[in-house]
C-alpha positions as CSV (number, residue, x, y, z in Angstrom):
1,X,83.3,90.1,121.1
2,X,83.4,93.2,123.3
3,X,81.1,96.0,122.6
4,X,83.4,98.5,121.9
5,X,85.7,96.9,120.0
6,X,87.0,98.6,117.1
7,X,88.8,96.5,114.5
8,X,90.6,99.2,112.4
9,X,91.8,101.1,115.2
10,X,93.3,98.5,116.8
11,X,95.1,97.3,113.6
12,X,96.3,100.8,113.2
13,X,97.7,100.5,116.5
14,X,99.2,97.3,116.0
15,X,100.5,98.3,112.7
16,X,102.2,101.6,115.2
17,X,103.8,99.5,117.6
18,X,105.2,96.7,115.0
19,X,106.9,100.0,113.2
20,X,108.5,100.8,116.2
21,X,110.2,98.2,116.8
22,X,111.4,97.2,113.1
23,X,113.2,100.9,114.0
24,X,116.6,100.8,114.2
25,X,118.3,101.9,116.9
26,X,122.0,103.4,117.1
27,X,124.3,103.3,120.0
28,X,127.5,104.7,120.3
29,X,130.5,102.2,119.5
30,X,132.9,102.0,122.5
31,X,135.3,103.0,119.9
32,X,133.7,106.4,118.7
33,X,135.3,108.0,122.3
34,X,138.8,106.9,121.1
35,X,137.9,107.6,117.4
36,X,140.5,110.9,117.4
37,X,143.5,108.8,118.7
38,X,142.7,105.7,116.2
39,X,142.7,107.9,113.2
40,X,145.7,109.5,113.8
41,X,147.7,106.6,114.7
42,X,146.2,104.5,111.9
43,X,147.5,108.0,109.6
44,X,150.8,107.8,110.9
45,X,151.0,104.4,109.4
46,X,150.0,101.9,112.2
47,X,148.2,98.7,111.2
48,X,145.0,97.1,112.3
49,X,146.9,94.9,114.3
50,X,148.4,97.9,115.5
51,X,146.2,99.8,116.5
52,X,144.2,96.3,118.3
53,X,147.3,96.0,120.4
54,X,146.9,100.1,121.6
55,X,143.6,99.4,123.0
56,X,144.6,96.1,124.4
57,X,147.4,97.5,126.3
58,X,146.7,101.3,127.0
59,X,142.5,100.5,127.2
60,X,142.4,96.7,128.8
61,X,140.1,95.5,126.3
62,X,139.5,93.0,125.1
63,X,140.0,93.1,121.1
64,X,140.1,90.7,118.6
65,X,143.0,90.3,116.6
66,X,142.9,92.1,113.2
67,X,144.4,90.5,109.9
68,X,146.7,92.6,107.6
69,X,145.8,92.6,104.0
């Protein structure tokens, strides 16, 4: 055991780092920049599948296809 080992400060700090990275972390959605256009076109009366097309074609993304219902 090393001389200057300190057992509670060490748990503390491996207590700090195992917090850290249980912390969630939020990223944008490649949507969000888009989120304006969506809204309205989904208000307008377009449907998912809609609106999956619009990115498809005016975006060139690749989008999964959304179900009605």
């Amino acid at each position: 055991m090393r001389p200057n080992f300190n057992a509670t400060e060490e748990l503390e700090a491996l207590r700090k780092r195992k917090a850290l990275s249980r912390k969630r972390r939020f990223k944008k959605n490649r949507l969000e920049r888009y989120r304006a256009e969506l809204i309205s076109l989904r208000q307008s009366g377009a449907s998912y599948r809609e609106l999956s097309d619009w990115i498809r074609t005016n975006k060139r993304w690749r989008v999964p296809l959304f179900v009605d219902g």
